[in-house]
Phi, psi and omega in degrees: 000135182290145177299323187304298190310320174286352155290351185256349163308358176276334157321296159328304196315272205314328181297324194283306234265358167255337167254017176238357158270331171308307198301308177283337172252352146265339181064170166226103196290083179300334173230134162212199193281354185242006169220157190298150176279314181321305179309305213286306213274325179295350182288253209322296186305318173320321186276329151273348184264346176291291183316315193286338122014279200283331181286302195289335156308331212251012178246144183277174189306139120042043197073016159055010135019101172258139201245023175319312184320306201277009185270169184288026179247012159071324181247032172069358182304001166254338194286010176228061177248116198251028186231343163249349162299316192267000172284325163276318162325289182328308169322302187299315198277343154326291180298339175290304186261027141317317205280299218289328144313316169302322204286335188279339174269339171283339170274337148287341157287341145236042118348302194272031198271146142303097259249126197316323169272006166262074209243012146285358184260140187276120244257124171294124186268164179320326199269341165265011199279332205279293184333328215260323192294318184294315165308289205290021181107323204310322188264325167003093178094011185264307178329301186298321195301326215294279194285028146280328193279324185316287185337286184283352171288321192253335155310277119023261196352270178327306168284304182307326162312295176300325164306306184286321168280338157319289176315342202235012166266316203271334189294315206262356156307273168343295193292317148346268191276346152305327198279338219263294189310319194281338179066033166278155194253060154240019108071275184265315175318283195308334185266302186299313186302299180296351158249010161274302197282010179247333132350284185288315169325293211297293178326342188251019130301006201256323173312103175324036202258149159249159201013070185260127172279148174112290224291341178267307218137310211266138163269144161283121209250125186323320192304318203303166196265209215236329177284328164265029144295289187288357164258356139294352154294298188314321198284307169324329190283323178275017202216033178262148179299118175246150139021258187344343191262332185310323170299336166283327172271347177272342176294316179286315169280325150335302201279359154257010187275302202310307191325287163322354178243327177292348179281335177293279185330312174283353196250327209254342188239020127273354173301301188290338166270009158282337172293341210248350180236149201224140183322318187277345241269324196271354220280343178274327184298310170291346166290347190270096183315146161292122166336121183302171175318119169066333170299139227356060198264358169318319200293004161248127174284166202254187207264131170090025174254184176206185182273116171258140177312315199267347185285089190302305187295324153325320198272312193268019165259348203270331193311314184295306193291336175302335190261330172286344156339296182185047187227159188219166157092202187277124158264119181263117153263127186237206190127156185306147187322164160043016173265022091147049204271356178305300191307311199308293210299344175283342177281322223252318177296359164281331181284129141012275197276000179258339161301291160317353169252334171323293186323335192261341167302291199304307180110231161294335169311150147285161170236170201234110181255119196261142115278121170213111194282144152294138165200105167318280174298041178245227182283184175266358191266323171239023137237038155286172183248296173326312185265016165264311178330285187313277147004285208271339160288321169296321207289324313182279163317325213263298200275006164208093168282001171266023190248346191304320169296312203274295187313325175246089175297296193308309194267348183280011196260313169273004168283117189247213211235015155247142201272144165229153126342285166334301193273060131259032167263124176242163177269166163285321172317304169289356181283305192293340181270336174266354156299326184298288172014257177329306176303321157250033176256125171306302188285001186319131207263010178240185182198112160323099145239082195305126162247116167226122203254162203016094177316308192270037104296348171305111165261068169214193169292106177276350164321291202278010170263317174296332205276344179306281174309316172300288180343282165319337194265345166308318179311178217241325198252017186207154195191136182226157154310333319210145180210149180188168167273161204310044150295137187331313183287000180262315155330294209276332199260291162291343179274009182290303205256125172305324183303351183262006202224144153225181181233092230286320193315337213241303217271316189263016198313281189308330189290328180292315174307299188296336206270325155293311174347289185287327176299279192310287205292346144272044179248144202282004201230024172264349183278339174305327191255015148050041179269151167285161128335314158309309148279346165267348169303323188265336162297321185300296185326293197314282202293317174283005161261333153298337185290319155080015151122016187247110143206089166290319178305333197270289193297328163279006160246333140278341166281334186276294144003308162295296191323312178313318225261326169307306214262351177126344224279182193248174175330317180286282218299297201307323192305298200321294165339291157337277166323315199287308198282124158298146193281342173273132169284353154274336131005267147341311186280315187258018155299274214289027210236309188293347226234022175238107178357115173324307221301341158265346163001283208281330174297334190289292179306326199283296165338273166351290184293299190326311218258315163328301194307309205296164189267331164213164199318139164279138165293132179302000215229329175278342184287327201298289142019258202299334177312323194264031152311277160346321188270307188195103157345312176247064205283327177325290187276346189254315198281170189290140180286162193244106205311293177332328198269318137009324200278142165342297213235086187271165176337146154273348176257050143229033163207031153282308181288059184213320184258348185284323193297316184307303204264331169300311233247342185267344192070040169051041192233359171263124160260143159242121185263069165073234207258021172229156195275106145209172180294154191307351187180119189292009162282343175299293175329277214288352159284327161284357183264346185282174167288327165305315188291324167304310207277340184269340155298332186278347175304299180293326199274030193052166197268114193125327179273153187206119195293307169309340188259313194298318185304309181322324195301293193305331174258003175264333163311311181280338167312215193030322197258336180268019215269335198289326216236016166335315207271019162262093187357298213281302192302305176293336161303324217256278194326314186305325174301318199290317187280359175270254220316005151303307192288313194299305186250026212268304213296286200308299184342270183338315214273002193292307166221123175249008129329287197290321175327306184266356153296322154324258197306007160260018155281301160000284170280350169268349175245002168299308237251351184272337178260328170357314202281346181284191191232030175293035222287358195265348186254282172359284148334312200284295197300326191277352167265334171288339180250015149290315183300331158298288168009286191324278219278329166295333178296302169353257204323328211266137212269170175274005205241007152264141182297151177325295181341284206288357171279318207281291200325295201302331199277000153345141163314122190310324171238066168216028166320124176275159162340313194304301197289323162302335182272326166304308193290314173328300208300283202299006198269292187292354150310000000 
């Protein structure tokens, strides 16, 4: 039994335990010389169908179940309270031997009931059947049982009270700072639960009781001796609970019944918005520099201004705002690569003035803002149709998480207030069904408006991506944003109505012009080449008319520019400079490519593939890794281990020179991100990806090299290196990360050479079988589950046409697994 449900059984308790004290010490006279037998009798019936009552109250749930487990702190942390197990354990049995009373007085009362054909006979009273029952015994000690339960009812009662608004104060704390973390918009909700339970404190500090152990906090503590045992008996005997009281406590357990179910409720849709969020989810939006100073602050107007009609450029400036205004359906913003259009959607879902204007669109509505960036070189998550659904549902979910029944019915009906693991899959489908929802539901009390940038990062069918987001955008309560560059299928799907596209490229003349400004002219050695205003006005202009609205173009010409300025050089050098670098950026790009020491090519080219190849950014600490390639080809089985890569945190000074090598040896054309390596624009990516640029990394990287076998290397070297510091929780997880990422690129590896592949990947069982004899059992346990799970999913995966034998060979104890057989499950694990 849940501690509420036995607080509110107290209730029951005290009603019987009051009227079955009347009974025995007043009787009820049911008949006499002045009433009728039919009257005596409906009196003896009132009083037996009231015991009988009282039996179906005073009886527990169902095999007495305890539902502790289930409260919102999920992890069952009050049912193993063992100071609230015994207040309720107390309660039940209170209530058990309630009933086994009540059942004795109802068999006397009907003892005295009359049989329908006597019905001249005068009706016995109660008080003397209590009489006739006590002399015979019958009854013998139920008075005392009775105002003994008075007694432990207020003992119990009281503490057990107090406990549960404690629990359900620590619960809604908890729920809290998971809400703080989650960027959920509970709040208000939370501010009402904590002044329903600072409420509930004060009344029941408020209950006219004196010395009650519990009724404070404090429990009558095991140590005391038996005289302040009996003397809390005394204050209890004077401190028993009537009828009368009841009403001030059903009022205090009413407001912890709601309370406990809105803690569920507030417990259960953060269950379902944690499900719903995946690791990458932030890393492109914090990856999108922030708009410079004053740059595209055009796309709003500003106050008091207004349209002039014959001004064109103005009229396509006025659109975008027009629309969040009061405008529906789709906004396109498009532009040339690197004409910034990511940074403008990351300025305008961040801004001020674009929630104000959403407002006047929404009406009465709340209004509710989804963000989702795309990125081809990110995670599979963020170039998916899955992580834009999901993405656009969390945000969606954070700021009205009560809209969560109505978008998931199905799944919010199995959703409980404990997190499971099993239910955090979600389909594209079911994402997807729950935005139609949403779209079509009317009363909905908000109104949607999603940015979601770069389409043409979609690694799917961009058809069926447009016709999705137009489809969502017919609602009444939704709207989307969307930027991506002029490709056709985008062309065809957003451009008919001019009022709904703009064209950022066209459009930033001045934001490029201020954004050279602040580059040069705040460098600190520009004041050194003594250029007038004038001439440096007309040089800025020069480079913002070359720029042709990209700028990507800009900053990387202006950085090489700096380099000059670094280097001494004078006006005349920087114009020159100027002149040299090309206005395309692929161009551009195999500029700066030339422009890095032969003598480095192969760390370049090596890079390069490395950072194409990865399936998501690399930790800058795998680039460090793979440099001792360069030293010794199988440096993975031969060199000495390296303690430092083990470590939390390695040193900076061994991967501050690791990245100063990355950006000397790369042409600046490699970023760094927090602890990861990838490019500066995903115009880079996709230019080392054409074909001159392929043949020509594989030209430079030496004969022979192979990017999969090289990753493979670089995480199993460091898996080797954590092997020392095994017997750390935190370490053997981390060993577990390394060897799924072994696996992620293990297929192709096998397929570059798979002889050196599978000597790699027989580190795995070679430091299994060199550690084994230690008592390293969290590594044991590690090794021995990873290759049950190869096991498993290679038996899966194996066709009906392999013979029996090699399913019985795989189905072995993983680690007695022959070479052969490690090497067969590895390959079908990673197929």
């Amino acid at each position: 039994m849940d501690p509420l449900t036995a607080l509110g059984l107290v209730g029951n308790v005290v009603q019987f335990v009051d009227f079955a004290l009347k009974l025995i010490s007043t009787g009820a006279e049911i008949a006499g010389s002045a009433r009728g037998a039919t009257e005596g009798t409906l009196e003896l019936e009132k009083v037996c169908n009231t015991l009988n009552t009282f039996t179906l109250k005073l009886g527990l749930e169902e095999s007495g179940q305890n539902r502790i487990a289930d409260s919102p702190e999920g992890d069952g942390a009050l049912a193993d309270n063992g100071e609230t197990k015994k207040h309720v354990m107390a309660l039940e049995e209170i209530a058990v031997d309630c009933r086994t009373v009540c059942g004795q007085l109802l068999n006397i009362v009907k003892g005295l009931r009359v049989n329908k054909g006597n019905s001249n006979t005068r009706i016995k009273s109660f008080a003397a059947a209590i009489k006739t029952a006590r002399a015979g015994g019958k009854i013998s000690g139920l008075e005392e049982r009775l105002k003994r339960f008075q007694t432990l009812i207020t003992l119990h009662f009281f503490p057990l009270l107090n406990q549960q608004q404690s629990h359900m104060l620590r619960v809604l704390n908890r729920l809290q700072d998971q809400s703080r973390h989650l960027r959920l918009e509970q709040t208000a909700k939370f501010d009402e639960l904590s002044k329903r339970l600072k409420a509930v404190h004060t009344r029941i500090q408020c209950i006219p009781f004196e010395g009650i152990p519990g009724k404070d906090g404090e429990l009558p503590g095991a140590e005391k001796g038996t005289a302040a045992r009996q003397q809390t008996s005394q204050q209890l005997a004077a401190n028993t609970l009537y009828p009368k009281d009841l009403r001030t406590l059903e009022g205090i357990l009413s407001d912890l019944n709601l309370t406990e179910k809105d803690l569920e409720v507030a417990a259960r849709e953060q269950v379902l918005l944690e499900s719903l969020d995946f690791v990458s989810r932030p890393y492109r939006h914090e990856n999108i520099p922030v708009a410079h100073a004053s740059t595209f602050e055009w796309i709003f107007p500003g106050h008091g201004s207004h349209i002039v009609q014959n001004d064109q450029k103005t009229l396509e400036q006025s659109r975008f705002f027009n629309w969040l205004q009061s405008g529906s359906g789709t906004f396109w913003v498009f532009g040339k690569a690197g004409a910034g259009k990511s940074t403008l959607m990351k300025f305008i879902a961040s801004h001020h003035k674009t929630r104000i204007a959403l407002k006047e669109w929404a009406g009465p509505k709340n209004v509710v803002m989804a963000m989702h960036y795309f990125w081809s070189t990110g995670t599979a998550m963020q170039k998916s149709l899955k992580g834009l659904l999901q993405e656009l549902l969390y945000d969606i979910l954070c700021c009205c998480p009560e809209l969560a029944p109505d978008i998931f019915p199905d799944r919010w009906r199995r959703t409980k207030s404990t997190a499971s693991l099993s239910d955090n899959h979600w389909s594209a489908d079911e994402l997807h069904e729950g935005l139609r929802l949403l779209a079509r539901h009317h009363s909905v009390p908000v109104k949607c408006c999603f940015f979601i940038d770069g389409l043409d990062e979609f690694d799917g069918d961009h058809y069926k991506l447009c016709q999705l987001l137009k489809e969502l955008s017919l609602s009444a309560n939704l709207k989307c944003c969307v930027s991506s560059r002029p490709w056709n299928v985008f062309e065809d799907a957003f451009a008919s109505d001019q009022s709904t596209k703009l064209c950022i490229h066209d459009l930033t003349i001045q934001d490029i012009w201020n954004y050279t400004e602040s580059r040069l002219t705040g460098f600190p050695r520009w004041k050194e080449t003594c250029i007038s205003n004038e001439r440096s006005t007309e040089f800025i202009s020069d480079i913002t008319e070359r720029a042709q609205g990209v700028f990507l173009w800009v900053f990387l010409v202006t950085r090489s520019l700096r380099d000059g300025l670094v280097n001494g050089d004078t006006i005349h050098d920087l114009q020159r400079r100027l002149k040299a670098l090309p206005t395309d950026l692929e161009l551009f790009f195999k500029h700066m490519l030339d422009l890095v020491d032969p003598f480095y090519h192969q760390y370049m080219s090596r890079t390069f593939q490395l950072t194409i190849n990865a399936k998501e950014p690399l930790q800058l600490l795998t680039y460090y890794v793979r440099e001792s390639e360069y030293q010794n080809d199988n440096y993975v089985l031969e060199l000495p281990l390296d303690p430092d890569l083990a470590l939390a945190n390695l040193p900076p000074v061994l991967l501050k020179p690791c990245r100063r090598r990355i950006n000397a040896r790369c042409g600046g054309l490699l970023g760094f991100r927090k602890d990861r390596v990838e490019f500066i624009h995903r115009t880079v990516h996709d230019f080392l990806l054409t074909r001159p640029m392929q043949d020509y990394l594989v030209q430079k990287a030496g004969s022979g090299y192979k990017v999969n076998l090289s990753t493979v290397k670089a995480f199993a070297f460091q898996f080797r290196c954590f092997l020392p510091a095994a017997s750390s929780l935190e370490n053997v997880a981390k060993m577990k990360t390394l060897w799924n990422e072994c696996l992620r690129y293990a297929n192709e590896a096998l397929d570059e050479d798979e002889e050196s592949g599978m000597n790699i990947l027989d580190t795995v069982p070679d430091v299994y079988r060199d550690y084994a004899v230690t008592n390293k059992f969290s590594l044991r346990d590690t090794i021995d589950e990873t290759y049950k799970d190869c096991v498993v999913a290679a038996t899966a995966l194996c066709k009906t046409s392999v013979k029996t034998p090699l399913l019985s060979e795989l189905s072995k104890n993983a680690s007695e697994l022959s070479s052969a057989s490690r090497r067969i499950a590895l390959r079908r694990i990673t197929q």
